[in-house]
BAFI-3210 file (N, C-alpha, C; in Angstrom, 3 decimals, decimal comma, padded with zeros to 6 digits):
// residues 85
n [1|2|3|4|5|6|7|8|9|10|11|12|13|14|15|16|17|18|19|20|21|22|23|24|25|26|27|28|29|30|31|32|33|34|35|36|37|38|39|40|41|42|43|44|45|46|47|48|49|50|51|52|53|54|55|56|57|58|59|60|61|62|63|64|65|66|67|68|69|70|71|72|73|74|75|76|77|78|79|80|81|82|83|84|85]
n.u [-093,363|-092,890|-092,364|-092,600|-091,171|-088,771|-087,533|-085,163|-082,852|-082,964|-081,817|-079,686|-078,260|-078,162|-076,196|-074,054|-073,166|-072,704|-070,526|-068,786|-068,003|-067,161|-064,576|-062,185|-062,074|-061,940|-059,241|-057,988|-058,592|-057,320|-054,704|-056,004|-056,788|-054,180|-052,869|-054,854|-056,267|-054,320|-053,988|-052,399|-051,405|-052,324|-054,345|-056,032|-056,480|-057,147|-059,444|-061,346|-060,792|-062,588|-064,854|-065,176|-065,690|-068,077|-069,735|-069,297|-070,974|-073,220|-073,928|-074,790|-076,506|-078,795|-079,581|-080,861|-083,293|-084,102|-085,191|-087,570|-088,519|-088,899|-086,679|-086,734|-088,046|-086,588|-084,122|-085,059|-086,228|-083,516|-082,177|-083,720|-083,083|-080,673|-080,878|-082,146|-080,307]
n.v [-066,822|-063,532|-062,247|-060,532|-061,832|-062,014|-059,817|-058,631|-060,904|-060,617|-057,550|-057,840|-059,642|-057,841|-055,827|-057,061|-058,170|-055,430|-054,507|-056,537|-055,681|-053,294|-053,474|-053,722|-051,722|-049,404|-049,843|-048,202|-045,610|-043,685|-043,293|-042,130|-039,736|-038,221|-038,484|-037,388|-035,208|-034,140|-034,192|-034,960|-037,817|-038,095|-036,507|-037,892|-040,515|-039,652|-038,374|-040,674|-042,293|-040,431|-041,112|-044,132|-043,713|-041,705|-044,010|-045,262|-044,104|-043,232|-045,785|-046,616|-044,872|-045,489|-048,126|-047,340|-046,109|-048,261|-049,691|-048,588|-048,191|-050,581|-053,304|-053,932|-052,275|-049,504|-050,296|-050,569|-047,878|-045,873|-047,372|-046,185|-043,595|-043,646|-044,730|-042,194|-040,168]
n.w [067,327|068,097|071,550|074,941|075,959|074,876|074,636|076,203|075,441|073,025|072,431|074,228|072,428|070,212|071,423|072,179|069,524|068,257|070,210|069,768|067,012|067,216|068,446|067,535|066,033|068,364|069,454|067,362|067,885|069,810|068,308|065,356|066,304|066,858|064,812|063,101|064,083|065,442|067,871|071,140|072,462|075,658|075,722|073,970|075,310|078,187|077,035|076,724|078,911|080,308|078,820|080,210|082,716|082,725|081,818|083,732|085,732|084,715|084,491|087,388|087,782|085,538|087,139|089,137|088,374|087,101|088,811|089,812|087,609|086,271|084,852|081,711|080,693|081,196|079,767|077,567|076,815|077,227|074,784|073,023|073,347|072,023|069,726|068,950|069,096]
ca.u [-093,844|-091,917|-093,301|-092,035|-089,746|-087,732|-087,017|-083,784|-082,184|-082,553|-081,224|-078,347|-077,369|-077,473|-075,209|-073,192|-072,792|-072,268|-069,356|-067,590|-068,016|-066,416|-063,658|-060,925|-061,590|-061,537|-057,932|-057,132|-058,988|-056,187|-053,618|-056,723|-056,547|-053,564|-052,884|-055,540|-056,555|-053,661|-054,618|-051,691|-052,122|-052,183|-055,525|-057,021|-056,537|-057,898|-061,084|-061,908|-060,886|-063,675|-066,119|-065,239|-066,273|-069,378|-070,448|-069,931|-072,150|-074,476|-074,759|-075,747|-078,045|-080,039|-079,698|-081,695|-083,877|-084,089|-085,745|-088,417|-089,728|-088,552|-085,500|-087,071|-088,828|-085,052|-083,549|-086,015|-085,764|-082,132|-082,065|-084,568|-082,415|-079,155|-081,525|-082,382|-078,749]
ca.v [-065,464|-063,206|-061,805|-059,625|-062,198|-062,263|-058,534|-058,064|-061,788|-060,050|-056,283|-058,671|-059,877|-057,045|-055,193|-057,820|-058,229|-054,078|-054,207|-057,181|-055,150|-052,129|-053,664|-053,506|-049,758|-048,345|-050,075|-047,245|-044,418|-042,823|-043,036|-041,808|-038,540|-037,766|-038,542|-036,637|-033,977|-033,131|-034,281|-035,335|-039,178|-038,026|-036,123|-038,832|-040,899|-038,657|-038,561|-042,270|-042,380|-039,789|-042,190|-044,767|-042,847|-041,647|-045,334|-046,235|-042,874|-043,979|-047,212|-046,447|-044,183|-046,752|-049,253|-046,990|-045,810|-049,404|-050,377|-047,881|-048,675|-052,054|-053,589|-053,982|-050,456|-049,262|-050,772|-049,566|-046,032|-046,110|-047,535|-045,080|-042,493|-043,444|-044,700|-040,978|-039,460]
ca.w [067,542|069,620|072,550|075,686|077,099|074,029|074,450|076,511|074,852|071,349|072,967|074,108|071,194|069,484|072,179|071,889|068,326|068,180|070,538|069,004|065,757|067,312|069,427|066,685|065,828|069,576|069,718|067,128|068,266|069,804|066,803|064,678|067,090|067,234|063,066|061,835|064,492|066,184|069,427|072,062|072,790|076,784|075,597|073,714|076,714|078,818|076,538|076,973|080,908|080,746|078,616|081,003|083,774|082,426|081,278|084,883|086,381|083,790|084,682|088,290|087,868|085,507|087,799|090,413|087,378|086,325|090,422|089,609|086,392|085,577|084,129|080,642|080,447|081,452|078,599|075,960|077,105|076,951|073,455|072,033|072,943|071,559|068,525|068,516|068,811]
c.u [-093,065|-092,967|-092,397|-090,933|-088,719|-086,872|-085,643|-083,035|-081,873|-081,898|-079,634|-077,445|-076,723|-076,409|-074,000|-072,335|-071,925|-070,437|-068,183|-067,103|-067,064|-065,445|-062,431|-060,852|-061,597|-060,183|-057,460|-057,462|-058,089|-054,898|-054,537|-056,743|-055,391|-052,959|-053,851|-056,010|-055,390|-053,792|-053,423|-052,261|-052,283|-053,915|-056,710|-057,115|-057,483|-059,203|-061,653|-061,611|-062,681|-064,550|-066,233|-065,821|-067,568|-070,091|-070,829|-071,038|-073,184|-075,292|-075,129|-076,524|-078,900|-079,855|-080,984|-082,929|-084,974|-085,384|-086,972|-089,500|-089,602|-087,132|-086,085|-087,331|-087,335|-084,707|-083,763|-085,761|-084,474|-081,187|-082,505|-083,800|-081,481|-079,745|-081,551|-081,305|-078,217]
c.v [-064,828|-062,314|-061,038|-060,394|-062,645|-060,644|-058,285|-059,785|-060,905|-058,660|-056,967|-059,217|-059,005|-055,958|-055,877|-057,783|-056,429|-053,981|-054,865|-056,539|-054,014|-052,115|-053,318|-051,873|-048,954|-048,947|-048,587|-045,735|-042,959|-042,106|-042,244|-040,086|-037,640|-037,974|-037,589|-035,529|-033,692|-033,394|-035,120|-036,896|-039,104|-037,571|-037,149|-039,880|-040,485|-038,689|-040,515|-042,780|-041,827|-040,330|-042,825|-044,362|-042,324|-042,920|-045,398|-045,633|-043,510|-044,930|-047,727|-045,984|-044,752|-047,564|-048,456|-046,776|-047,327|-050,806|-049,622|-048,214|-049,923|-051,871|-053,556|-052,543|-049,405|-049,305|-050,401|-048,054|-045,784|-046,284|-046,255|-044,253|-042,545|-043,819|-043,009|-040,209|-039,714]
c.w [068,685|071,001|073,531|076,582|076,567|074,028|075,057|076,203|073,621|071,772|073,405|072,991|070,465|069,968|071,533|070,303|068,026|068,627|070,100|067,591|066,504|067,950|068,744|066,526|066,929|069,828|068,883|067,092|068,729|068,564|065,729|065,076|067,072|065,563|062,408|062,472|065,331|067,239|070,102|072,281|074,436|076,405|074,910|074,800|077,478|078,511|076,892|078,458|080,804|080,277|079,663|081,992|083,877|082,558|082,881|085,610|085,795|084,094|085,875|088,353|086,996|085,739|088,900|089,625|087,197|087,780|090,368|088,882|085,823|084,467|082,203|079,932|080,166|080,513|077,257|075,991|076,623|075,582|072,603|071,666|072,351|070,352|068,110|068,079|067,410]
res [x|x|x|x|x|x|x|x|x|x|x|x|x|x|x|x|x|x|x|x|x|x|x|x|x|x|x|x|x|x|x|x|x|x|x|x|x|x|x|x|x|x|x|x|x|x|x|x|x|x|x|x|x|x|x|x|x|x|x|x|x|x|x|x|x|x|x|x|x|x|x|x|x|x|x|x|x|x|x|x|x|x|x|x|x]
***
């Protein structure tokens, strides 16, 4: 039976599993950009610095978020929304 202290092991995995799934197609993200929209490979660049950059903003401010309401609570929230997006 699962219970609440299986919740961020199974959220792990499935991170996990997600990003190994998507590691091959952000190698061609750029070439995909600049092949089919036109987009300068300096600008697709540019766009994924600026992910990067976000992720990391992101991922201080739920860390401070995360001291508040709990690491777990954090995590769920977080999901929901990109569930929602």
């Amino acid at each position: 039976r699962l219970g609440p202290q299986h919740v961020a092991p199974l959220i792990a995995v499935a991170d996990l599993t997600g990003k190994l799934a998507s590691g091959l197609s952000m190698r061609f993200f750029s070439l995909y950009f600049w092949r089919e929209l036109g987009l300068p490979p300096t600008v697709a660049m540019l766009m994924l610095v600026g992910n990067n950059l976000g992720s990391a903003a992101w991922t201080i401010a739920l860390q401070r978020l995360s001291l508040r309401i709990g690491r777990v609570s954090t995590i769920l929230l977080v999901k929901s929304c990109g569930v929602s997006l």
